[in-house]
N, C-alpha and C positions, 0 to 999 in steps of 0.2 A: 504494500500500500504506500501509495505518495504522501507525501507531508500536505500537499493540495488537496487530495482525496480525503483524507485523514477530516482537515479543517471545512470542506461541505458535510460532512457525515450527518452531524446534528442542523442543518441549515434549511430552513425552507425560505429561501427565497423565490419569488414567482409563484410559490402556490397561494390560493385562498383557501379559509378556514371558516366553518361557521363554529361560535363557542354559545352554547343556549344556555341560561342560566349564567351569561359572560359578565354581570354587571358588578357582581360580586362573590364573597370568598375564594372557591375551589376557582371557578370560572372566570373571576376576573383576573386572579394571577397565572392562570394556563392562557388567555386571552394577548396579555397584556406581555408574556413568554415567547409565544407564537409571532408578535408582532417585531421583538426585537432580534427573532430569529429572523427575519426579513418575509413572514407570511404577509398577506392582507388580509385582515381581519373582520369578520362579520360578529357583531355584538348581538345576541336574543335574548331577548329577558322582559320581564309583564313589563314593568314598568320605562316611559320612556325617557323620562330626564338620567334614572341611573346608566341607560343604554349607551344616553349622552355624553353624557360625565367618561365612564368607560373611554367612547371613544376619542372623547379631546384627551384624555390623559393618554393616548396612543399617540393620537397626532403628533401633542408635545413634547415627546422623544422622540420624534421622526419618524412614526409608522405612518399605514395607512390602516382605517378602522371603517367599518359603517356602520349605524348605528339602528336596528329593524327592533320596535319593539311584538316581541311574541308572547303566548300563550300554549304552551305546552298544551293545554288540554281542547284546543280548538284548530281541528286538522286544515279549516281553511287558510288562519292566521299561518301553519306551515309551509302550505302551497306556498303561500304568498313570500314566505322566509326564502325559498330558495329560488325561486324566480327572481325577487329582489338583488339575492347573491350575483347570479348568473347576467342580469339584466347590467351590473356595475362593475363584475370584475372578469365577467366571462368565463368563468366557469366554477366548480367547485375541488380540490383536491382532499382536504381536511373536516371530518364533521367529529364535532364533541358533545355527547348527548348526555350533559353533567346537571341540568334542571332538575329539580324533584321539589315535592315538598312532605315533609316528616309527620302528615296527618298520624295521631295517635287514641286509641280507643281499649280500652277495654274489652277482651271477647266479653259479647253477651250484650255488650250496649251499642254493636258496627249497624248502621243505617243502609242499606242498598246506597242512600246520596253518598254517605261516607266513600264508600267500598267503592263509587264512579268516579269519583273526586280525585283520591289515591292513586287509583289503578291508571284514569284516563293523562296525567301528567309522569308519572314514573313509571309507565311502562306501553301505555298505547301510543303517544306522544313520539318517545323513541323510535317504535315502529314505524310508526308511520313517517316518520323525518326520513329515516333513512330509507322508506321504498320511494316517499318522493324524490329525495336523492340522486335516485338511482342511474339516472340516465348518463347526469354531470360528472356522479364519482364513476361511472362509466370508461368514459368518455377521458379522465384525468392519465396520465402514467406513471400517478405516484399515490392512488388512490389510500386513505386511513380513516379507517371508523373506529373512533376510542369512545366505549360505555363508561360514563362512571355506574358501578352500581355499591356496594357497600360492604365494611365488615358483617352488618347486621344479617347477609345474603345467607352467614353460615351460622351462627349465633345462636343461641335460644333468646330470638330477640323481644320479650311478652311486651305487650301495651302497643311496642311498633311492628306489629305482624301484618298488617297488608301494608307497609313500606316494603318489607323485608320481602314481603312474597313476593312484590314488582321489580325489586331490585336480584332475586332468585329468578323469574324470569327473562329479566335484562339479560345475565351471564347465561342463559340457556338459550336466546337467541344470538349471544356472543359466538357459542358455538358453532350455532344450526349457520348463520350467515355466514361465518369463514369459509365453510364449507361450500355452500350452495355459490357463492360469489367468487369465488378465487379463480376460476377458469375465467371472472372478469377482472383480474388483476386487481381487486381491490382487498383490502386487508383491514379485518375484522379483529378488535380486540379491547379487554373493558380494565381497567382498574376497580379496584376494592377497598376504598379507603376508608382506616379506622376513626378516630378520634380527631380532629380537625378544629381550630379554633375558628369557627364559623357563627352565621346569626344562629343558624340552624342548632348547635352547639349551646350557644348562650341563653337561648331561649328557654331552658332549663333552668331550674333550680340553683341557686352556689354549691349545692353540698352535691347535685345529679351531675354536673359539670366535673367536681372533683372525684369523682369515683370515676367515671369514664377515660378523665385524665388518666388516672393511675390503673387503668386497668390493661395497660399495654406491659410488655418486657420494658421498654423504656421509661415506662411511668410518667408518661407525659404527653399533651396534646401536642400534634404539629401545626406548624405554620402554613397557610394554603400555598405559599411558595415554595414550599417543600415538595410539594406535588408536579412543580413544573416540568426538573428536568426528566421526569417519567413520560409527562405527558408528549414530552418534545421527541422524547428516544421514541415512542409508539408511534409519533407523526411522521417520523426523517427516516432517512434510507438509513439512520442507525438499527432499526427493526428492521429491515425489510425481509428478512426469513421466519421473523415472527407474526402469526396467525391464529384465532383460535384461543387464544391464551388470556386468563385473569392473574395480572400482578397485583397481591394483596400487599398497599401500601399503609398498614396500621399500628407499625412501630413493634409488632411482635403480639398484636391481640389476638386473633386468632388461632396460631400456635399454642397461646398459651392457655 
């Protein structure tokens, strides 16, 4: 290998990237990662001032971003996500389907709205992103689909069991997609991250916060920047014989 070679390996320049859920934690620093790798950047997320925000803070390090705000749970707001992509940067090489949200219930008190709620953002959402996808990561020669789904996928995770069970079959179509898609050059593959100092995270109790912290080998939550250069090795021809595959990034929770 060349010292040339070597220094593109982690490099997307020229490709575009959509990051959903990109306005913040996991998403804005895998976003915001992506960018300073030389990708261009598509921002999704409900809201569109954070979308905003996100993207000027790309600009102002010299990226390029755009800023589509979406709805995971609304497959036309999707269409429209990648069309949007396609229509500004011509095509798509990159998709990061890191959006969820941590609806939690008790068995015995789940609501059929709950269970649509849940399921239709962490996991029908994804689906359907990536079959609208399809044509553009197609069409790309550097094709990379990264799932975030979760530690909780393997867990006895009680109160968060239709998260866990959307994020159990996120990594189940991680698989089935490698598969079916690879004769299109495109490469399928999810992260599993533990404990993560996110809203998502804080939204919890003080004392729910510190036991999750400590319940990794490291004894401690990571920083969502800590997730990047995983996310960046999965997108760059650093992976490219990897397929198929969940890296659980949880500091040793799961193992242990």
């Amino acid at each position: 290998m060349e010292r040339a070679e070597l220094d593109r390996l982690f490099r997307l320049d020229g490709r575009v990237a959509i990051v959903t859920g990109g306005s913040r934690g996991i998403g804005r620093s895998i976003a915001c990662g992506f960018a300073l790798a030389g990708a261009k950047v598509v921002i999704a997320s409900r809201k569109a001032d954070a979308c905003e925000a996100t993207a000027k803070a790309i600009a102002e390090q010299g990226g390029e971003a755009l800023a589509v705000p979406t709805h995971l749970g609304d497959l036309e707001q999707l269409e429209r996500l990648v069309a949007a992509t396609v229509d500004r940067f011509g095509g798509l090489d990159v998709l990061v389907n890191n959006a969820a949200n941590a609806l939690a219930l008790p068995f015995g008190s789940v609501t059929p709205e709950a269970w649509e709620k849940s399921l239709a953002v962490n996991l029908r959402g994804p689906v359907f992103l990536m079959q609208y996808a399809l044509p553009a990561l197609t069409a790309s020669e550097h094709a990379s689909i990264i799932n975030v789904s979760s530690a909780g996928a393997f867990l006895f995770s009680a109160h968060t069991h239709m998260y866990a069970a959307a994020k159990a079959g996120l990594l189940a179509y991680t698989r089935a997609l490698a598969a079916e898609l690879a004769p299109r050059g495109i490469r399928v593959n999810a992260i599993a991250p533990g404990t993560i100092d996110t809203d998502m995270v804080r939204n919890n109790p003080p004392a729910v916060q510190e036991m999750m912290a400590k319940a990794s080998i490291l004894g401690r939550a990571a920083h969502p920047d800590e997730l990047v250069g995983l996310a960046l090795f999965l997108a760059s021809e650093a992976s490219s014989f990897l397929t198929g595959s969940t890296i659980n990034a949880d500091g040793g929770l799961v193992p242990r």
